[in-house]
C-alpha positions in Angstrom: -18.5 -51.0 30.4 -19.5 -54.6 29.4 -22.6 -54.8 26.7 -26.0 -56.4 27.5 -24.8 -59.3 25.0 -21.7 -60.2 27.1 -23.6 -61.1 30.1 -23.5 -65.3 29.7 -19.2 -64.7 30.0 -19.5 -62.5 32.8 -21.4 -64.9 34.5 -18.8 -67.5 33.4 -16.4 -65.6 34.7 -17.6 -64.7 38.0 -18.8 -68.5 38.9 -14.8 -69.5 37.7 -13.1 -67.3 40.0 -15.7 -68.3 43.1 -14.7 -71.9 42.3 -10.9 -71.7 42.1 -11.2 -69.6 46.0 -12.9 -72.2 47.3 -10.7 -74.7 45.5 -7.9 -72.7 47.4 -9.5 -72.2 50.9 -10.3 -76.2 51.0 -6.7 -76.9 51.0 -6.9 -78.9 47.6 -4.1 -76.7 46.3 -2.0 -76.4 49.5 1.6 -77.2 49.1 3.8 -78.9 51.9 2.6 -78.0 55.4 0.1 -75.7 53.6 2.7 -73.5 52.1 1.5 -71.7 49.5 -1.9 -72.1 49.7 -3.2 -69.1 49.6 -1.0 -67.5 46.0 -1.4 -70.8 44.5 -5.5 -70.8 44.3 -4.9 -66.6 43.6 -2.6 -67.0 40.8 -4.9 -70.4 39.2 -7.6 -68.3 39.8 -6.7 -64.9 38.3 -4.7 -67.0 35.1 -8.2 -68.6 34.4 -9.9 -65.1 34.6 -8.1 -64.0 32.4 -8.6 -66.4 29.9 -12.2 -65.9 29.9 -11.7 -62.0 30.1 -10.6 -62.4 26.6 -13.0 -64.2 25.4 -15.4 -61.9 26.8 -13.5 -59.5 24.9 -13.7 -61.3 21.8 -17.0 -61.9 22.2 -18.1 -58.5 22.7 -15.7 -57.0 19.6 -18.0 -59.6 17.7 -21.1 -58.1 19.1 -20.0 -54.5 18.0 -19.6 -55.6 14.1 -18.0 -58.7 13.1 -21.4 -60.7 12.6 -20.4 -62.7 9.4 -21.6 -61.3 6.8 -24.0 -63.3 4.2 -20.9 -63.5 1.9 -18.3 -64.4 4.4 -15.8 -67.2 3.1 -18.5 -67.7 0.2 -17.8 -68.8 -3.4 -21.2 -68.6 -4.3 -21.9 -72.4 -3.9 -26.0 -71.7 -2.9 -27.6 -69.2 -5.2 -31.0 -69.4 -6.0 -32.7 -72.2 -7.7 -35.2 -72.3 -9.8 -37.0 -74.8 -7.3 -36.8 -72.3 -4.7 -37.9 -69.6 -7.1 -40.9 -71.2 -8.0 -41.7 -72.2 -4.1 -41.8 -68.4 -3.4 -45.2 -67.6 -5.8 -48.8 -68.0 -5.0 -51.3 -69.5 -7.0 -52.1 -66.5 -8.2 -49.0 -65.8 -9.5 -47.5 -63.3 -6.3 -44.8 -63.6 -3.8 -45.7 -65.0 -0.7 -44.3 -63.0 1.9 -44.0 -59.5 -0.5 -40.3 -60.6 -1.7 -39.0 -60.6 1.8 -37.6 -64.4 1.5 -36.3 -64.3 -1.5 -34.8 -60.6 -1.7 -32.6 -62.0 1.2 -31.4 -65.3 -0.6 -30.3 -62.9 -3.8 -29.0 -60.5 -1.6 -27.0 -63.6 0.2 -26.4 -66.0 -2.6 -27.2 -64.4 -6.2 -29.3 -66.2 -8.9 -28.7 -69.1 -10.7 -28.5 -69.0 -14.1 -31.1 -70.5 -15.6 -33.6 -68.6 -13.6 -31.8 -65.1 -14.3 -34.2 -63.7 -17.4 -37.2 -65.0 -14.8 -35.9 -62.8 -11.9 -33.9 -59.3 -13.2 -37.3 -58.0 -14.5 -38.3 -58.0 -10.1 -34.4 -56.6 -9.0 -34.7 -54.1 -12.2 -38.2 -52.7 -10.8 -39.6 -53.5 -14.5 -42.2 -55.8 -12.2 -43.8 -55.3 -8.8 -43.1 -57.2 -5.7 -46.7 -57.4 -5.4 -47.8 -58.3 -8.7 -49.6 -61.5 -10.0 -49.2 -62.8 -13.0 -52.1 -61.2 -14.5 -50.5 -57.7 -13.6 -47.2 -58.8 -14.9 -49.5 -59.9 -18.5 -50.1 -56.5 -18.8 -47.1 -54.9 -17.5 -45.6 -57.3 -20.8 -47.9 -56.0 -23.2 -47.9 -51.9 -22.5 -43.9 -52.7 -22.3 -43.5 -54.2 -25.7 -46.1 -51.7 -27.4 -43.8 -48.9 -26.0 -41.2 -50.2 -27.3 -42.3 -50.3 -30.7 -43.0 -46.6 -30.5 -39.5 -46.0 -29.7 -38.3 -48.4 -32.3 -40.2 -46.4 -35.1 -39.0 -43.0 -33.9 -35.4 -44.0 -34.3 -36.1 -45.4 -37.5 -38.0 -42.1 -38.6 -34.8 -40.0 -38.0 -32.1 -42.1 -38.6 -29.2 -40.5 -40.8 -28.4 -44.6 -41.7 -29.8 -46.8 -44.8 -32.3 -49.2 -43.3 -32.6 -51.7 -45.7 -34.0 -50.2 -49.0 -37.6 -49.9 -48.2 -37.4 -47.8 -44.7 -41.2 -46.2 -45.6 -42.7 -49.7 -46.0 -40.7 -51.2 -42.9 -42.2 -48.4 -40.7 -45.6 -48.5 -42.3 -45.4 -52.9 -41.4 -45.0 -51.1 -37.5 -48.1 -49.0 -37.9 -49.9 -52.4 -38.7 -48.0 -54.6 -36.4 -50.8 -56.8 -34.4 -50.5 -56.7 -30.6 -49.8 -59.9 -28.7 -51.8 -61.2 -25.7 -49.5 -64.6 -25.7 -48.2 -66.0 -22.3 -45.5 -65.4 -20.8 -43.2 -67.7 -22.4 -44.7 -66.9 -25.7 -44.0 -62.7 -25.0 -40.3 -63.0 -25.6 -40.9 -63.8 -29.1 -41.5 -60.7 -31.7 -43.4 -61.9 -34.8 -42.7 -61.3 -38.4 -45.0 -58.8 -39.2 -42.6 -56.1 -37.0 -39.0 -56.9 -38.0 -38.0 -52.9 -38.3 -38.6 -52.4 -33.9 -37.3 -55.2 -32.6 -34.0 -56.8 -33.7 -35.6 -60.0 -34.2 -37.1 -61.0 -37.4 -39.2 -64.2 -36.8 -40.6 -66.2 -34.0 -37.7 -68.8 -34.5 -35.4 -65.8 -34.6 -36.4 -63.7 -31.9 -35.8 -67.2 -29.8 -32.1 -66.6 -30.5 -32.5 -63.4 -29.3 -28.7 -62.9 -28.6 -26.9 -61.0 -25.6 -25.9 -57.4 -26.2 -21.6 -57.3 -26.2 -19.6 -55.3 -24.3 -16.8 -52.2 -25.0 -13.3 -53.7 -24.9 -11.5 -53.3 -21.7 -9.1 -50.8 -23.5 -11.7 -49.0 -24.5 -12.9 -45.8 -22.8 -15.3 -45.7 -20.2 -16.1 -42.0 -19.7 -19.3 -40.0 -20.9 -19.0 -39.6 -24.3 -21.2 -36.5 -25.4 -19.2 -34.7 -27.5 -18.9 -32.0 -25.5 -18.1 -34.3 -22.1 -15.8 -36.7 -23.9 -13.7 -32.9 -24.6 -14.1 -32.5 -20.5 -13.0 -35.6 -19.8 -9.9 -35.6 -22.2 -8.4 -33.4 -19.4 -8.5 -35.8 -17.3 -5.5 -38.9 -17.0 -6.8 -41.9 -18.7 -8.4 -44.3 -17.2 -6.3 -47.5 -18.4 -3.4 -48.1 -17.8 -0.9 -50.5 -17.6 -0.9 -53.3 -14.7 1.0 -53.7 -12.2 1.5 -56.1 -9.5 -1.3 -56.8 -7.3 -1.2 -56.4 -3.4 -2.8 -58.7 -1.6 -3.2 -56.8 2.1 -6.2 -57.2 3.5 -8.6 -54.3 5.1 -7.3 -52.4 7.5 -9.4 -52.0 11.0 -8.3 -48.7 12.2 -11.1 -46.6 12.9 -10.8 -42.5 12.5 -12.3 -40.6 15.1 -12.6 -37.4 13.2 -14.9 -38.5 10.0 -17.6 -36.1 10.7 -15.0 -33.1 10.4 -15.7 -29.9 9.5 -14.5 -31.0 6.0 -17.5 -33.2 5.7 -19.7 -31.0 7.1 -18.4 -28.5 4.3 -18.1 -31.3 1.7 -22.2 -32.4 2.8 -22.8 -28.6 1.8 -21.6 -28.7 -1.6 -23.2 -31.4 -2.3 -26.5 -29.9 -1.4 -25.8 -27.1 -3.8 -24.4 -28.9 -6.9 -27.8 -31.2 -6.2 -30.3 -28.3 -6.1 -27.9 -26.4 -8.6 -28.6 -29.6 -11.1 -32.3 -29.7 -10.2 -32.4 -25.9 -11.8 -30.2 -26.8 -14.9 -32.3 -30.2 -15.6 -35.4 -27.8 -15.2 -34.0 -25.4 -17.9 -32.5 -28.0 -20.2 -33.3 -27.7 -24.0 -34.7 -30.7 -25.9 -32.5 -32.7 -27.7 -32.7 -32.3 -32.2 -32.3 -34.9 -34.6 -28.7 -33.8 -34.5 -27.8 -34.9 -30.9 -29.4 -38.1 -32.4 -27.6 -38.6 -35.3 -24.6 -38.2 -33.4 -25.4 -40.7 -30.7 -26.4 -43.0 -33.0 -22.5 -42.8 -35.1 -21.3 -43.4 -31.3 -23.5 -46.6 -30.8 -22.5 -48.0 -33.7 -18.9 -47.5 -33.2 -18.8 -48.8 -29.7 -20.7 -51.7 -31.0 -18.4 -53.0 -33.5 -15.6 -53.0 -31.1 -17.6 -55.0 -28.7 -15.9 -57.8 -27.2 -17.4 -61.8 -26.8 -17.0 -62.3 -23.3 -20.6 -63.4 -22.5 -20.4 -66.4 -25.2 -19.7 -69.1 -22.4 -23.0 -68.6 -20.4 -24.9 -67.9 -23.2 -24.3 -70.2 -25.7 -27.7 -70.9 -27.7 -27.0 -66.9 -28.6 -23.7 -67.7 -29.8 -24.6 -70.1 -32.3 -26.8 -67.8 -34.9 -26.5 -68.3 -38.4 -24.6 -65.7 -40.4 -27.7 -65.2 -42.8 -30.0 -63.8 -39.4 -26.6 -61.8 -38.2 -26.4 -60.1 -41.4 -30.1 -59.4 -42.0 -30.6 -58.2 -38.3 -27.6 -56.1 -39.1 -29.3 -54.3 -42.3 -32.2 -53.9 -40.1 -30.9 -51.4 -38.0 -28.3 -49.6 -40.3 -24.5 -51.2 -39.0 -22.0 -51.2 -41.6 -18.5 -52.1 -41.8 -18.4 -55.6 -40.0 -17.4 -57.9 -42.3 -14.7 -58.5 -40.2 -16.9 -59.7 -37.5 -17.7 -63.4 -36.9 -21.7 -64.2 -37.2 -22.5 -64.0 -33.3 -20.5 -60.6 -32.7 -22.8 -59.0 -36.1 -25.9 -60.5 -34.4 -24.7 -59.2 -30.9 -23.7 -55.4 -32.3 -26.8 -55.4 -33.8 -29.3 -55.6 -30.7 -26.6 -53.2 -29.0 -27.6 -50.6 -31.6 -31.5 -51.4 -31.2 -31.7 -50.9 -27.4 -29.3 -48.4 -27.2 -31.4 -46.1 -29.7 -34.4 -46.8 -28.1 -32.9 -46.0 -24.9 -31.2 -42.7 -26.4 -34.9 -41.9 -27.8 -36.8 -42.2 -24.4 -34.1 -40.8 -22.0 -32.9 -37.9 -24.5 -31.6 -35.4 -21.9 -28.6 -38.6 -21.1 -29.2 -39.8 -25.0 -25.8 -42.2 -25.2 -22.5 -42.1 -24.0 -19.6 -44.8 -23.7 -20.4 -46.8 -20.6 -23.6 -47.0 -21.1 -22.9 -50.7 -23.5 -20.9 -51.7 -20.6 -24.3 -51.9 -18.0 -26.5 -53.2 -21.0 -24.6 -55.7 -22.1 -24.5 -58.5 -19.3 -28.7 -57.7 -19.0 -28.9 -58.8 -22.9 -26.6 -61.7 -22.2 -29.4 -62.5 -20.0 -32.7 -61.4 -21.2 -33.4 -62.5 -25.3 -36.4 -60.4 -26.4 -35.4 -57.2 -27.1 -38.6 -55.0 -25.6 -37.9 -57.2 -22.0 -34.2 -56.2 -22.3 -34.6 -52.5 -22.5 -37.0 -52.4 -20.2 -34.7 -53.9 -17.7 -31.8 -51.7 -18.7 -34.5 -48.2 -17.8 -35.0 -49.7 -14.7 -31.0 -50.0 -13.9 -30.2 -46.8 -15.8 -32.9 -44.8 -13.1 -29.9 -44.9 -10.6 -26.9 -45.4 -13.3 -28.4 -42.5 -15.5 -27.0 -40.0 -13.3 -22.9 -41.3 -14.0 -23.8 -40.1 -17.3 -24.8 -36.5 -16.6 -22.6 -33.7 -18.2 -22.6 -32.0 -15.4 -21.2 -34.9 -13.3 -23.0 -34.3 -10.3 -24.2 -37.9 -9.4 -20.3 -38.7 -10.1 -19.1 -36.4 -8.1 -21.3 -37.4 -5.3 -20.5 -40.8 -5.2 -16.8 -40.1 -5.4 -17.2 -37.8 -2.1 -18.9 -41.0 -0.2 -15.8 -43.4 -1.5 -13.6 -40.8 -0.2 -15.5 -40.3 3.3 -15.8 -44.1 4.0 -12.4 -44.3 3.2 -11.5 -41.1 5.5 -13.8 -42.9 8.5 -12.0 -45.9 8.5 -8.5 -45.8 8.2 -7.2 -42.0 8.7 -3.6 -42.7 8.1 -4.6 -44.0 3.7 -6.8 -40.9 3.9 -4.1 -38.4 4.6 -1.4 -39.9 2.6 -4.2 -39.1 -0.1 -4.6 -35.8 1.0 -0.6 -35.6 0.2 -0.8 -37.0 -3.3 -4.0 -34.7 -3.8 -6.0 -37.9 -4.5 -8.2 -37.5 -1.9 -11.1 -36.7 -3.9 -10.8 -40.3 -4.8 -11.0 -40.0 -9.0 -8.8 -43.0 -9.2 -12.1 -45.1 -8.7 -13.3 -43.2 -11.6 -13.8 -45.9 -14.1 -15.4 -48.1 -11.4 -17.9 -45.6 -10.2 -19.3 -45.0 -14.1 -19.2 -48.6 -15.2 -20.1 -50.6 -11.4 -17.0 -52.6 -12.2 -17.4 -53.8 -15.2 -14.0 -53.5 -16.3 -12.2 -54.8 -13.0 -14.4 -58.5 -12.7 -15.2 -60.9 -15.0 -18.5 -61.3 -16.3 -19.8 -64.0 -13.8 -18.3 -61.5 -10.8 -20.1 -58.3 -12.4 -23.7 -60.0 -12.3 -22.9 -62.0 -9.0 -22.0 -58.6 -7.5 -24.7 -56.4 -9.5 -27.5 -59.2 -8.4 -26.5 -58.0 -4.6 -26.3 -54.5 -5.3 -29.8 -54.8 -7.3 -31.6 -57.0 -4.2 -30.6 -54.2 -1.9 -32.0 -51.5 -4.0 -35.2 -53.0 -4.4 -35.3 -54.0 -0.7 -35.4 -49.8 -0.1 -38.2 -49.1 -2.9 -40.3 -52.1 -1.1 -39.7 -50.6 2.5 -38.1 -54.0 3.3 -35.9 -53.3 6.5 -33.4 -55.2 8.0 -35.7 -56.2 10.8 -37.6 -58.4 8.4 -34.0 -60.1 7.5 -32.9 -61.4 11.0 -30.1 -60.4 13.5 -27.6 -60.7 10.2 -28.9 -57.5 8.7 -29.9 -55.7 11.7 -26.6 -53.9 11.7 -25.8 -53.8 7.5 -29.1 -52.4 6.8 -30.3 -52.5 2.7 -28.2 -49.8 1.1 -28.4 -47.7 -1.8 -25.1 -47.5 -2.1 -23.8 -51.1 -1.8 -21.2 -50.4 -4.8 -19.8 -47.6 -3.2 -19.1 -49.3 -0.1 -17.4 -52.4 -2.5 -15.4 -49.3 -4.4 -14.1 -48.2 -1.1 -13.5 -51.7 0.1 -11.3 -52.3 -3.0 -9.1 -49.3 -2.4 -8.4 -50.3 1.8 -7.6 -53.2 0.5 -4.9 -52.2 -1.4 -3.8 -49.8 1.1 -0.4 -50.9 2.2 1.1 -51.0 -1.1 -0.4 -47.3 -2.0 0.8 -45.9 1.3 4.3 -47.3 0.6 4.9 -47.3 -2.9 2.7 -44.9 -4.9 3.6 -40.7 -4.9 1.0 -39.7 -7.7 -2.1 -39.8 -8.5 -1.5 -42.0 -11.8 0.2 -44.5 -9.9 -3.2 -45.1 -7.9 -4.9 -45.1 -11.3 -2.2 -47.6 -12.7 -3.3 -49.8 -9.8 -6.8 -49.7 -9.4 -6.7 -50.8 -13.2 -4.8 -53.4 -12.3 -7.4 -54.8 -10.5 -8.8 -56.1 -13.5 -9.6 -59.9 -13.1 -7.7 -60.1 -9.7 -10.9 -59.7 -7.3 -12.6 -61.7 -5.3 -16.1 -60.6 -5.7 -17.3 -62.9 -2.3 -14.4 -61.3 -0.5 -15.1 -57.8 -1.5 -18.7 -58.2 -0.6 -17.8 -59.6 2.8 -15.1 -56.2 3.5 -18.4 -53.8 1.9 -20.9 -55.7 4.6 -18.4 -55.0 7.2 -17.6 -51.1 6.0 -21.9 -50.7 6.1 -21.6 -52.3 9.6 -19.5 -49.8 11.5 -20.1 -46.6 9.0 -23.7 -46.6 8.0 -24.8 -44.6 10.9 -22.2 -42.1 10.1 -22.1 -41.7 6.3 -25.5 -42.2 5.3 
């Protein structure tokens, strides 16, 4: 049955063939005597039909999916600009059309980066779509004051030397004067408050450096004590490289994705969600001793910390090693002499927000991982209270990778596994014979968003997608409001997952040929590291939400 959209080639078609019979009948293709009249017109005619048949064809396929996505054959060349930025605000202070217009250029394009610390705080739900400046004044202040509070709470309990004069520091946060400064004069954090913020004068707090990130050798599990010992049965996470394959996505549809697997698998996940609803319910507070020990984690994930954000944020980079070192005895890190100046500086705000962060979120408190998501927002963002704020507002969805219980991981690994069991059957059961089909060789990317297999220009590019498409849902912003491009990849939640799955098809020739285990799949999803193209794994996750949304969502 042709579509409604394929009605201009039928017509094409139709008003070809009539030609070429009349063309025929008039003689102008008769051969000698009129021989051959009549099959030569036919077999002009039916030739041409067919041509436009497939076209028709073509054109319909089109129809049924391939609209090119925003990020098709894209290297990022348009994201926005500060100029358009600015176009998009009222007088007052608000968007014009409630973010619409400029939710779908991030979504399309990303953010440029001197506009970045401007427009996270909207993607990260620290500020409303609908707010004018005056609400985002506020917003500013309450932010920063709460911030304080958490700041002095760490410092009340911490089990490190702070300094000499810890009483005095936190009785100069008691006193600490509240600021009603504009918005460009809110980043800084004055003197009188050194202790809460990680910045220790106006000129200081200017330099507010970006927050570094684990090594990639590092681990990227949970890392409560008692979940780092359940995920030490599991096989590591990095391994070796190996040589890339460069297949593309398959396109061969499964017929059978809403099995009576999923049906059962869409079960257990309703259980292991209300089952977790009861346990969060029933969960003790944490003591001062689940505190000390997250803060002896922070610090140590800290110090190994790598430098990868120094190129794009380079006024960061240069601080003087007399406001690394004093930062660094203002929140207790020892043991990094062997650290240049920038690095100190850098471990040091890590160990701030993270203990803030561990202080107002205490049933997640801190595990590995969680440095890998803040880092690329501090590279961004230079006050400290602005930062964390906009790390709470990525951690409300990321929070849940960090559960002991793993039931946001485990959920997320079940939708990899059933995009990847809709679209191409033959990878799926090949899984199924490895036992891998519960997909935990995406793992590491599920807890981290793949931080560890792009670079740092990729993670944001692909994070500043994910983040337009989440806030896109809390606004009620449909596709509708987007244009015929969207209509059919509606604003997901799960963007990333879609990308995770996208990452695996691609690679699926080489797994389906080569790999009979588990840890070679591991061994080359790690590989992955620094080999993607984050335009081209956009483009395959846009065209996995066009043909599967309706059926895994």
């Amino acid at each position: 049955m042709v579509e409604p959209g394929s009605t201009v080639a039928v017509r094409s078609m139709w008003a070809w063939g009539q030609f070429l019979a009349q063309v025929g009948g008039h003689g102008w293709l008769w051969g000698p005597n009129g021989a051959g009249r009549w099959h030569t017109g036919v077999a002009v005619g039916v030739t041409a039909v067919a041509g436009l048949a497939l076209a028709a064809t073509i054109l319909i396929s089109a129809q049924r999916g391939g609209l090119k996505s925003p990020w098709s054959g894209r290297k990022r060349k348009n994201p926005l600009t500060k100029q358009e930025w600015q176009s998009f605000f009222t007088t007052e202070g608000r968007l014009a059309d409630g973010g619409t217009k400029f939710l779908k250029k991030a979504r399309s394009c990303g953010v440029d980066m001197e506009i970045r610390a401007e427009v996270w705080p909207f993607l990260l739900g620290v500020y409303d779509l609908q707010s004018s400046e005056d609400d985002r004044n506020d917003v500013r202040k309450k932010n920063r004051e709460e911030y304080l509070k958490l700041r002095k709470q760490c410092l009340e309990v911490s089990v490190f030397k702070i300094k000499e004069e810890k009483e005095s520091d936190i009785s100069q946060i008691e006193n600490a004067p509240n600021s009603d400064s504009t918005e460009g004069e809110e980043s800084i954090i004055t003197e009188d408050i050194p202790m809460t913020t990680g910045s220790l004068s106006s000129e200081q707090a200017h330099l507010d450096p970006a927050t570094p990130e684990l090594p990639i050798d590092s681990d990227a599990a949970g890392s409560n004590t008692s979940d780092k010992e359940m995920l030490d049965e599991k096989p590591t996470l990095d391994l070796p490289d190996t040589e890339e394959d460069k297949s593309d996505l398959t396109h061969a549809d499964s017929s059978d994705c809403e099995s009576s697997t999923d049906k059962a698998t869409k079960n257990v996940e309703s259980q292991l969600n209300n089952t977790a609803a009861k346990e969060e319910a029933a969960l003790p507070s944490k003591t001062n001793e689940d505190f000390a020990t997250w803060q002896r984690i922070i610090r140590l994930d800290a110090l190994r910390a790598n430098a990868e954000w120094v190129p794009f944020s380079p006024t960061q980079a240069a601080v003087s090693k007399e406001t690394a070192v004093q930062l660094a005895d203002t929140v207790g890190l020892q043991d990094y002499d062997h650290l240049e100046p920038y690095r100190i500086y850098h471990a040091s705000r890590l160990v701030a927000i993270l203990e803030a962060y561990a202080m107002h979120d205490p049933e997640i408190g801190y595990c590995q991982g969680m440095s890998d998501l803040l880092a690329p927002i501090i590279s961004v963002i230079e006050a400290d209270y602005e930062a964390f704020w906009c790390f709470v507002g990525f951690m409300k969805k990321a929070r849940h990778n960090f559960r002991l219980d793993e039931v946001g991981i485990r959920r997320q690994l079940n939708l990899v596994s059933k995009i990847i069991k809709c679209k191409d059957q033959r990878l799926f059961s090949h899984l199924e014979k490895l036992q891998a089909e519960d997909c935990f060789f995406v793992y590491r990317m599920v807890v981290v968003m793949f931080r560890r297999e792009l670079t740092f220009e990729q993670t944001v590019s692909l994070w500043e997608v994910m983040w337009a498409d989440q806030t896109a849902r809390r606004a009620g912003i449909g596709g509708s409001a987007w244009g015929p491009i969207w209509l059919d990849a509606p604003p997901t939640d799960d963007l990333l997952l879609y990308a995770i799955a996208a990452s695996v098809l691609q690679k699926r020739k080489v797994i389906i040929e080569s790999y009979s285990g588990m840890d070679e799949i591991i061994r080359e999803c790690n590989s992955m590291a620094g080999q993607l193209d984050v335009w081209k794994l956009l483009d395959d996750a846009h065209n996995l939400v066009v043909t599967l949304h309706d059926r895994i969502e």
